[in-house]
Residue, then its C-alpha position, 0 to 999 in steps of 0.5 A: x794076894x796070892x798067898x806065895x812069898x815075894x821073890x827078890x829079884x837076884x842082884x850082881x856087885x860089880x866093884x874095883x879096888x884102888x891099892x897101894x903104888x909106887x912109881x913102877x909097881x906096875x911093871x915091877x909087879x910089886x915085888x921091890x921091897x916093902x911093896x904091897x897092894x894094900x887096899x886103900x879105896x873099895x868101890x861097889x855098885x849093886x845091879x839088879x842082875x837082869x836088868x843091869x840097873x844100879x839099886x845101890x852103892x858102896x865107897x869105902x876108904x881104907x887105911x893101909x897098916x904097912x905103908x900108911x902113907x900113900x906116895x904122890x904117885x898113887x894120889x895123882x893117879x887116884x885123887x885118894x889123898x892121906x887127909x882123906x884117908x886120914x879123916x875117913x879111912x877105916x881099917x881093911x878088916x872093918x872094910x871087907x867086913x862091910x863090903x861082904x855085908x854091902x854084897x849080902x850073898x850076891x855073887x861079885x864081880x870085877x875085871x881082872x883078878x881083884x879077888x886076889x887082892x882081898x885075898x892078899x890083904x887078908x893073909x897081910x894082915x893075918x885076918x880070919x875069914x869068917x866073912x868068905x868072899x861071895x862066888x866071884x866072876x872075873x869079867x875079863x874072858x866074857x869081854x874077850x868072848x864078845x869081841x872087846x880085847x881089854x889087854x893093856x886097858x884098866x877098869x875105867x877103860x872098859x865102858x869106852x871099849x864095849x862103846x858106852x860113855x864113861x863120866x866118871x874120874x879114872x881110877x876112882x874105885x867106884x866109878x871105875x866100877x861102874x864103867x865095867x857094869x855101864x860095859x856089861x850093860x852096853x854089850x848085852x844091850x847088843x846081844x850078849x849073853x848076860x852071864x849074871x842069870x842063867x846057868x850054866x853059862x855064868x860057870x864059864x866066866x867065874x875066876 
């Protein structure tokens, strides 16, 4: 014993969203009538922040208020039935409650812009955030700043690009998530800065 107190070693959450969708929501931007992007699956997976290994994870189904049934469209495209959101759904507050909690002060990160979806569905629903949202990086431009171009492309798409191999089921919030860490993980492997430690180069890629 040297008589210094034990430091943890910083950790990261990488995470996605799956939410509400309709046939041409996508190109429509949601902004039909009675459209929201209502949170319905919340993946995450924490990362020791320098070596990119999993250390935990986190799989929440979540019962959309507004339109509480979810369309056949975006139970193809996610394999989120409304049995299961049924038997295991829990409200969006009690989510985010547990998704900050699960985070416990590490800084997020997810590809594109998912932070304005909790945003969102906290203003939705009129919930008070007590619970703030922990430092946010959206992993978009440091992919851009690395050679891999994701335009078009979805979180699931990420892994491949940066030329890992990618197991999981598309659109499935967790495995979604951890194809963005598998390709953070593969770009650094090959001489990326890792943008997770070091200051300040992770100021430049937070949303």
């Amino acid at each position: 014993m040297t008589g210094f107190p034990q430091i943890r070693r910083r950790e990261a959450v990488v995470f996605d969203l799956e939410f509400t969708a309709w046939e041409g929501s996508w190109q429509g931007r949601w902004l039909r009538p009675g459209e929201f992007k209502e949170v319905v699956q919340i993946g995450a997976m924490k990362i020791d922040a320098e070596t990119l290994e999993e250390v935990g994870a986190l799989n929440l189904v979540v019962r959309p208020r507004i339109n509480p049934i979810l369309s056949d469209y975006l139970v193809r495209l996610t394999g989120v039935t409304n049995a299961r959101v049924k038997a295991e759904g829990v409200d969006f507050a009690e989510a985010y409650a547990s998704f900050v909690s699960f985070a416990g002060g590490a800084p997020i990160v997810a590809f594109g812009r998912d932070d304005l979806v909790l945003s969102e569905n906290l203003r939705l629903y009129g919930i008070c955030d007590a619970l703030s949202l922990p430092r946010y990086f959206n992993v978009t431009p440091w992919l851009r700043a690395n050679g891999v171009e994701p335009k078009g492309y979805h979180a699931c798409d990420i892994a491949r690009l940066c030329g890992a191999h990618f197991t999981g089921k598309e659109h499935d919030a967790l495995d979604d998530a951890r194809s963005v860490a598998l390709g953070i993980k593969a770009l650094v492997a090959r001489g990326a800065p890792n943008f997770l430690v070091g200051e300040p180069r992770a100021k430049e890629f937070e949303a």
